[in-house]
Structures are given as C-alpha cells and as structure tokens.
N, C-alpha and C positions, 0 to 999 in steps of 0.2 A: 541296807549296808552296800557299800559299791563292791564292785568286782574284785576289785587288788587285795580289798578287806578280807572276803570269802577265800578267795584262794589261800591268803597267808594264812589267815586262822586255822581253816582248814589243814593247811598242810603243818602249823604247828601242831596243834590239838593229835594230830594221830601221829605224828614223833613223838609227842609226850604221854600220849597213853600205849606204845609199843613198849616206849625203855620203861615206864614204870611199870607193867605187867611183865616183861623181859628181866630186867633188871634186877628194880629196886624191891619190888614181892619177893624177892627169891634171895632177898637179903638177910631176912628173916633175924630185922632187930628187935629189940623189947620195945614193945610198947606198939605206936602207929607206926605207920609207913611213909616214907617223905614222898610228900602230896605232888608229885611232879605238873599235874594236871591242873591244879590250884593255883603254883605260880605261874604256870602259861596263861591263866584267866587274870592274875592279877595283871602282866605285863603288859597286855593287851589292853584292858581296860584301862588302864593308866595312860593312854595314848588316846584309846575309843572315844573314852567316856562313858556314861552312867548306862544310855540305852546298847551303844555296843559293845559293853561289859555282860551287861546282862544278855544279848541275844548269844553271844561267844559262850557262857557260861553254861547256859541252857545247853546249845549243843553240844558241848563237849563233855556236860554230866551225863546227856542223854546215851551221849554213844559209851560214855564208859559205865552204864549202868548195863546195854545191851550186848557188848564186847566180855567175853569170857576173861578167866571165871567168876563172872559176878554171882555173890548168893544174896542179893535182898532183892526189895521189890523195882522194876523200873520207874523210874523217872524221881527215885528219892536224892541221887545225887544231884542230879539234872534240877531240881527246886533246889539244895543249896549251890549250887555254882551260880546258879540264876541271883541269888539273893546276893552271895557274895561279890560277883561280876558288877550288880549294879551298885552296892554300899561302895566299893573300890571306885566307879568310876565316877563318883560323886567326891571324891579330891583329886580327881584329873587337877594339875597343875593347870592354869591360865594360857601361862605363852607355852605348855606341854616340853617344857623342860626341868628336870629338878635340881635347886639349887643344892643339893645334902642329899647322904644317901641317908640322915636319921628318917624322916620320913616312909621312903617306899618298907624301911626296917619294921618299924610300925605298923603302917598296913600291915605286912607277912604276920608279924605277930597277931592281929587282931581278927588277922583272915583265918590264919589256923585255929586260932581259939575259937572264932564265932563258926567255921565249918564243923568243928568236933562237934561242938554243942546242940549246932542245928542239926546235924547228921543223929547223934543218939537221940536227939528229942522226936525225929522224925519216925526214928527206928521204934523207940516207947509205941509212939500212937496204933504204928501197925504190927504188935507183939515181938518185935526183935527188941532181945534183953541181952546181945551177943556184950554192949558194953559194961554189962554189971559187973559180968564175970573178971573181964580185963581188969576193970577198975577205972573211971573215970579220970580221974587225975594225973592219972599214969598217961592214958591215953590225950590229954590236953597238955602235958609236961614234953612228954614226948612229941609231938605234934609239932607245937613249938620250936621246939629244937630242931627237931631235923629239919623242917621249911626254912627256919632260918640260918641254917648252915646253907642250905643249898639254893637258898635264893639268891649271892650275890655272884653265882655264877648261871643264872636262869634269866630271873627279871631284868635286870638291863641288855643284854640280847635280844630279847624278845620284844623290848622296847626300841631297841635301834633298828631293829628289822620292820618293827610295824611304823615308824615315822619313815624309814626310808620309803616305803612302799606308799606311804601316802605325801612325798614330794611329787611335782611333774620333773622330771627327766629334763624337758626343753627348756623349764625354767630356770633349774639351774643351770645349764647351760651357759644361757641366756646372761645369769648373773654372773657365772665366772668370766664370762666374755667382757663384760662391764666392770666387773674388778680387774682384771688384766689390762682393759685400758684403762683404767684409772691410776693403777700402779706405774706405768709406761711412762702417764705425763707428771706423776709424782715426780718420777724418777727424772724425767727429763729438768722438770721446770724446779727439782732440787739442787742437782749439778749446774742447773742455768746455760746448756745445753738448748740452742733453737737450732734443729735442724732447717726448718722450713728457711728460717732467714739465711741460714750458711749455707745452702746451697744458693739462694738468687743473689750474693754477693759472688760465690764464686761465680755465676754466670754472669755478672758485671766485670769482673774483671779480667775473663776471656774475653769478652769482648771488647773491653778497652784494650790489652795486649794485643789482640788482633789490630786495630784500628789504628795503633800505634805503630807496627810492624807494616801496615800498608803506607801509613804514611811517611815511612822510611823510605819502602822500595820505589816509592813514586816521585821521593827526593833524588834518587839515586839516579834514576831514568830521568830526571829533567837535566840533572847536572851530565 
C-alpha cells in the first residue's frame, strides 16, 4: 500500500475505534452495537479495492481486537474484517465513482449481516456461546439497522477522504490550470472578442495618425 494510504487508514481506523469504544458502547442499545469500525472498512475498500480492503481490515480488526475492553480471543475480529474488507473491495466501482447510493446500501447490509455471522461462527469454534444467549436474530436485525442508519453519514466521507488522498495535488493543479484556459478562450471566441487582433489594429492606427499628423506639420513648414 503507498504512504498516503497507510496514513489515512491509519488515522481513520483509530478515530473510528475511539468513538465506538467512547461512544457508541456506552450507548447501551438492544441488540448489537453500530459497527463504526465496519463502515470505515467498507469506505475504504470501496476506493482500495479487494487487496486494500482486505489489508485495511485486517488491521483494524486486529487493533480493535487488542484495544480494550475486548473479551474474545485476538485476531477473531481481525479474520472478519479481513474477509469482509476483501468481499467489499471486489465491487470497487470501475471509474471508483458510484452512480446511486442503492448499492454502497447493500453492501452495509450484507457486511453487517455476513460480519454477525461470521463473528458468532468464529466465536462457536472457539467455545464463545455469548451469542445464544442474546439471540441471534436479534443480533443480525439489529446489526443491520444500526449500520444502516449510520452509514450514510460514515461511508461517503471516508470515501471522499480516501480518493482525495489518492489524487496528485499538481495534477490537479495542472488541470484546473487547463480548464481555466480553456474556459478563457470559450469565453473569448464565444463573444467573438479577438484581443490579439484589436490590439495590432489599434497599433496601425497610431501609427497611421502619427504619420498623418507629420505629414501635416511638414505641410505646414513648406508653405
């Protein structure tokens, strides 16, 4: 991954697992907890693609599997972020723009449901039965809902943040420089407006009033 990548992830990933251990824990709704950590992997990935979905995912399961107060085992989140990072970044749009927001909708839904799932099934293998008790459904219903409430104030930030950072700076530049004059001579050769010419007319015709004006005063001096 390049530099710009690592930084931004980076510096997303531990805003989004501050406010959801700050936060949204401490909000104490029925059912799951809105996955804040979730949609910064999906937004990312949706930009990344499928390998830097998946490496974005990885780290940021792993640190919030290490980050207090986790009570399961390490690196269980850290395998579904991983998993769902790269399913996400396998419908990375083409030109990474989305024409509709039904789509990135979709994903949310299908990431919150395939993370619940893959999370209790992971939990089965290694003796945590924490989701029996909740109830399953509960905890995939809810899931759902809360990611998708608060996705559509998550994912497209996260998405304009990581395409800005993967522009160059001088290129755009560069292009607005090129749009600016091109808008210049719209403008000019819409009006029908030729500077260049209307200025070397007016310096024809200083200088023909000059030439004109000597050959007055030269009339003037003979007579």
């Amino acid at each position: 991954m390049r530099v710009n990548r690592i930084l931004l992830s980076s510096a997303l990933v531990v805003v989004a697992l501050v406010i959801q251990v700050s936060v949204l824990a401490r909000l104490h709704l029925p059912g799951a907890v809105p996955d804040l950590m979730l949609l910064t992997v999906l937004g990312l990935a949706l930009v990344y693609g499928h390998v830097g979905g998946a490496l974005v995912g990885f780290g940021a399961g792993l640190l919030a599997d290490l980050a207090p107060p986790a009570d399961h085992a390490a690196g269980r989140y850290a395998l579904v972020l991983c998993v769902i990072g790269y399913l996400a970044g396998l419908v990375k749009p083409e030109t990474g723009r989305l024409k509709s927001a039904t789509g990135p909708m979709v994903v949310v839904v299908a990431a919150a449901l395939g993370s619940t799932l893959l999370y209790a099934g992971v939990g089965a293998l290694v003796g945590d039965t924490a989701a029996r008790h909740v109830g399953l459904g509960s905890l995939l219903f809810t899931a759902a809902l809360y990611d998708l409430l608060l996705a559509p104030f998550v994912v497209p930030g996260v998405m304009a943040l990581a395409r800005r950072a993967e522009n160059d700076p001088l290129a755009e530049t560069g292009s607005a420089a090129k749009a600016t004059d091109i808008s210049s001579g719209w403008l000019s050769g819409g009006t029908g407006l030729r500077i260049g010419s209307q200025r070397n007319g007016l310096r024809v015709k200083a200088a023909r009033a000059r030439m004109a004006r000597a050959g007055r005063i030269k009339g003037v001096k003979r007579l």
